[in-house]
C-alpha positions in Angstrom: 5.5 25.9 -28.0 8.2 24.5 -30.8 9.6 20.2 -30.3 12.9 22.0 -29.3 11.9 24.1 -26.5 9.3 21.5 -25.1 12.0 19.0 -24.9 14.3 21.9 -23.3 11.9 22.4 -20.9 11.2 18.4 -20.1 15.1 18.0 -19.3 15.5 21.3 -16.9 12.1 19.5 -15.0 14.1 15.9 -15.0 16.7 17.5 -13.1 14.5 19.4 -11.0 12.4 16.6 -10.4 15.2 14.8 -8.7 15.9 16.9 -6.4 12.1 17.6 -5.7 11.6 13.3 -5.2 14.5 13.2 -2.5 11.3 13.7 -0.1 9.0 11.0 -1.7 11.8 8.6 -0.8 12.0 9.7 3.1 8.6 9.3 3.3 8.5 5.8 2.1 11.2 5.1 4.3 9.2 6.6 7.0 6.2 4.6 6.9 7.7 1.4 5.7 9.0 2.0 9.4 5.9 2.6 11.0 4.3 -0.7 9.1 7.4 -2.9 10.2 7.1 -1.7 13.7 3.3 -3.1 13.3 4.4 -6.5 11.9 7.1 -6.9 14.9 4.6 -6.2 17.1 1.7 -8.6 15.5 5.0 -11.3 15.5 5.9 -10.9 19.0 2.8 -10.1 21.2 -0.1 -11.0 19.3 -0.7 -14.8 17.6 -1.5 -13.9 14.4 -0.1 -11.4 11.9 -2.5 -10.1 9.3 0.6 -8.3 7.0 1.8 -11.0 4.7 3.8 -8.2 2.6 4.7 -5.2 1.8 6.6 -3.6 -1.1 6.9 0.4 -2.5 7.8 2.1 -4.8 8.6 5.6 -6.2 7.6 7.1 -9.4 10.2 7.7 -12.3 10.4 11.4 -13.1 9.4 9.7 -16.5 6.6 8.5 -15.4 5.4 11.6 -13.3 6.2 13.8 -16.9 3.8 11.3 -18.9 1.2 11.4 -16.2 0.8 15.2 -16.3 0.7 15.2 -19.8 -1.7 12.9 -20.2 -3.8 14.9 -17.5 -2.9 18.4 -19.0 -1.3 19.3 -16.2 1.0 22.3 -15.9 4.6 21.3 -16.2 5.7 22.7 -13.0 7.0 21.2 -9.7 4.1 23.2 -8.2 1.5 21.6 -10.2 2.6 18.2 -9.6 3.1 18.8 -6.2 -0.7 19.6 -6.2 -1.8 17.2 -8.5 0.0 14.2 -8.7 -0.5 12.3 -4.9 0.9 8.6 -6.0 4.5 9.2 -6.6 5.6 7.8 -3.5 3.4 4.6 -2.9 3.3 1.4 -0.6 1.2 -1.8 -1.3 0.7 -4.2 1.9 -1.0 -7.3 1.1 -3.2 -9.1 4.0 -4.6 -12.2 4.9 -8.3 -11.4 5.1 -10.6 -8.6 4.1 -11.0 -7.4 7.8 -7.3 -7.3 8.1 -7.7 -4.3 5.9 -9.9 -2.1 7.8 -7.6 -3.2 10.7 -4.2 -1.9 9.1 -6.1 1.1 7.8 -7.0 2.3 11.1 -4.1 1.5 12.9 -2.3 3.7 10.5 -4.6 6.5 10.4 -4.3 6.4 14.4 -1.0 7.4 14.4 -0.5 11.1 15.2 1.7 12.1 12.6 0.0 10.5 9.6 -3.0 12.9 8.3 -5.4 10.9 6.1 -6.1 13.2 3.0 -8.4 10.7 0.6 -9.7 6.8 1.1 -11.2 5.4 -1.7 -12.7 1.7 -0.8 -12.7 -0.4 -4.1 -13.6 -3.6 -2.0 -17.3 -2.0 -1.2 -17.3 -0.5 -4.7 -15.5 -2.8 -6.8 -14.1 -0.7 -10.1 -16.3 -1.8 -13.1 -13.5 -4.6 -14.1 -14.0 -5.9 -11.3 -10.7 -4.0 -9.1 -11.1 -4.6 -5.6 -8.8 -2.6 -2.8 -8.5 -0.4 -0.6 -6.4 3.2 -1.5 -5.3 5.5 1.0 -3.5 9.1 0.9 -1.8 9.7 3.6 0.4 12.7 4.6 3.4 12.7 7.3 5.7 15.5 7.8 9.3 15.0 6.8 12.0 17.0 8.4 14.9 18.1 6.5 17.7 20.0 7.1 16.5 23.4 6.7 12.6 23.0 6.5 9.7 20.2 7.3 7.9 19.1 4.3 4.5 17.4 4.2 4.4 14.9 1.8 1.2 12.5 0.6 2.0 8.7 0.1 -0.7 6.0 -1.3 -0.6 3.4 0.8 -2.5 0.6 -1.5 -4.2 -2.4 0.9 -5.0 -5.7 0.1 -5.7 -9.4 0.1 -4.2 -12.3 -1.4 -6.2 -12.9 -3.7 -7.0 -9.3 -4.7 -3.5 -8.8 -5.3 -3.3 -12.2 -7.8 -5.9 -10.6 -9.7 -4.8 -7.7 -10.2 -1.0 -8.4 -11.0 -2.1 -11.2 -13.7 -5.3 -8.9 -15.2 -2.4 -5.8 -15.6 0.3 -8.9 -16.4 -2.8 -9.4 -19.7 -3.0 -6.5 -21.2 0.6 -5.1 -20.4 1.3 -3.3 -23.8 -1.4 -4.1 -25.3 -3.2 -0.3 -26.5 -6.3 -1.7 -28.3 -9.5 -2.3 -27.3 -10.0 -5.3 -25.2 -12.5 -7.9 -26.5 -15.1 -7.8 -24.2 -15.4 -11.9 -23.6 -12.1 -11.2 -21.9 -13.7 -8.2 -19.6 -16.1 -10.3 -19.5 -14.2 -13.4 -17.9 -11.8 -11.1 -16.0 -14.6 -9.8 -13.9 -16.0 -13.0 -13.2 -12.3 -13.9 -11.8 -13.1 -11.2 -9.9 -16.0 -12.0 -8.3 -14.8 -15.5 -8.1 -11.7 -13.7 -6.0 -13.8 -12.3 -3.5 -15.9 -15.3 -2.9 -12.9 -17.0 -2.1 -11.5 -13.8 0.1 -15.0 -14.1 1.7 -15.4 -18.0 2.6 -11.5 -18.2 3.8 -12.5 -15.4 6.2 -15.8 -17.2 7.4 -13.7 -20.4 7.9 -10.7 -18.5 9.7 -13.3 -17.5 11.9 -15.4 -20.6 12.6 -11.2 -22.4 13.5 -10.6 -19.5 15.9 -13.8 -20.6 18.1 -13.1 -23.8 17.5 -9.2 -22.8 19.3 -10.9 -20.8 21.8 -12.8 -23.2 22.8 -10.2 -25.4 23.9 -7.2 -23.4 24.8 -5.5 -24.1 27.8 -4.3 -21.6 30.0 -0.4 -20.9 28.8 2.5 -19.9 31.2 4.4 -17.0 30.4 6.9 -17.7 33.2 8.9 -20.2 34.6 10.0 -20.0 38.7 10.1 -16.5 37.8 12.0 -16.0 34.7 10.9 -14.8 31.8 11.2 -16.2 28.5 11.7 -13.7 25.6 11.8 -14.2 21.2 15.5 -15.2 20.2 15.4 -11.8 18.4 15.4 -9.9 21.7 18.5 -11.9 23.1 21.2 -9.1 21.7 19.5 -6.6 23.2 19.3 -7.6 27.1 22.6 -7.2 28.8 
């Protein structure tokens, strides 16, 4: 295939690639939904909310063109729509490594969201040292004229995993050469170092929460009768 007709070809699959994405972008919308419904819920019933945050983002036709060349994909819409299952993605960072499991399961409990791949980097940690949770979910999105099934990552996380792994990707942004390996070295022990932190902030989260049960009182949801609800609710009681 010549330069010219390649880079003929790579412009009519931009365009088509747009149109193709509109999709992706529901779908984030969609569960971004279903995860905010969980935080409200964690906020307002329960005392403690294990989502600290939660961001997405949607793949650049750019960057799905220079993944499926790199792969030696076939420069298709079909082929990426087989292929390529993280344009659409959603990171939500937790407190603790339980948390994780949690989240995961509520989500996979939902009747509309059809788990297609897990892969648990926190019980076996990527050779750098990587730890999270990566889910591939699919929901159905309904258009106009058709329903679409469409996968989303859903990336899940604590704290800490997620300190380490924005500054170890903030190290060797643009940087194509081999890594020294002192520096593999030392990034893996931050690792480690990570989930022994992760680890004894769980243990000591746990050892407070007896400590609270222990001496709770019994707390009053009412008061002569009335009850008391979240400012947040106000607008919506008549």
């Amino acid at each position: 295939m010549s330069v010219g007709i390649r880079i003929e070809q790579l412009r009519d699959m931009k365009v088509e690639l747009l149109r193709f994405m509109m999709p992706y972008k529901f779908a984030i919308e969609e569960m971004m939904t279903k995860i905010n419904i969980l935080k409200q819920e964690f906020k307002y019933i329960h005392d403690y909310n294990p989502i600290e945050h939660v961001s997405s983002r949607l793949k650049s036709p750019e960057s799905i063109l220079n993944k499926i060349d790199r792969k030696g994909y076939d420069y298709s819409i079909a082929s990426i729509k087989e292929n390529i299952h993280d344009i659409a993605g959603i990171r939500i960072t937790c407190s603790y490594i339980s948390d994780i499991y949690k989240i995961s399961k509520m989500l996979q409990q939902q009747k509309d969201i059809t788990l297609i791949e897990c892969k648990d980097y926190i019980k076996n940690p990527k050779p750098n040292g990587y730890q999270s949770l990566h889910l591939i979910v699919q929901i159905p999105i309904f258009m106009s004229d058709r329903e679409e099934l469409i996968d989303v990552e859903v990336q899940i996380r604590t704290i800490a995993m997620d300190f380490w792994a924005s500054l170890e990707h903030k190290i060797y942004y643009k940087y194509n050469k081999e890594i020294p390996q002192h520096i593999k070295d030392e990034l893996k022990e931050a690792a480690v170092t990570a989930s022994q932190l992760d680890k004894k902030m769980e243990k000591l989260q746990k050892e407070m929460n007896k400590i609270k049960e222990s001496t709770k009182e019994a707390e009053m949801y009412s008061n002569e009768d009335k009850i008391f609800l979240p400012y947040d609710f106000l607008p919506l009681v008549n």
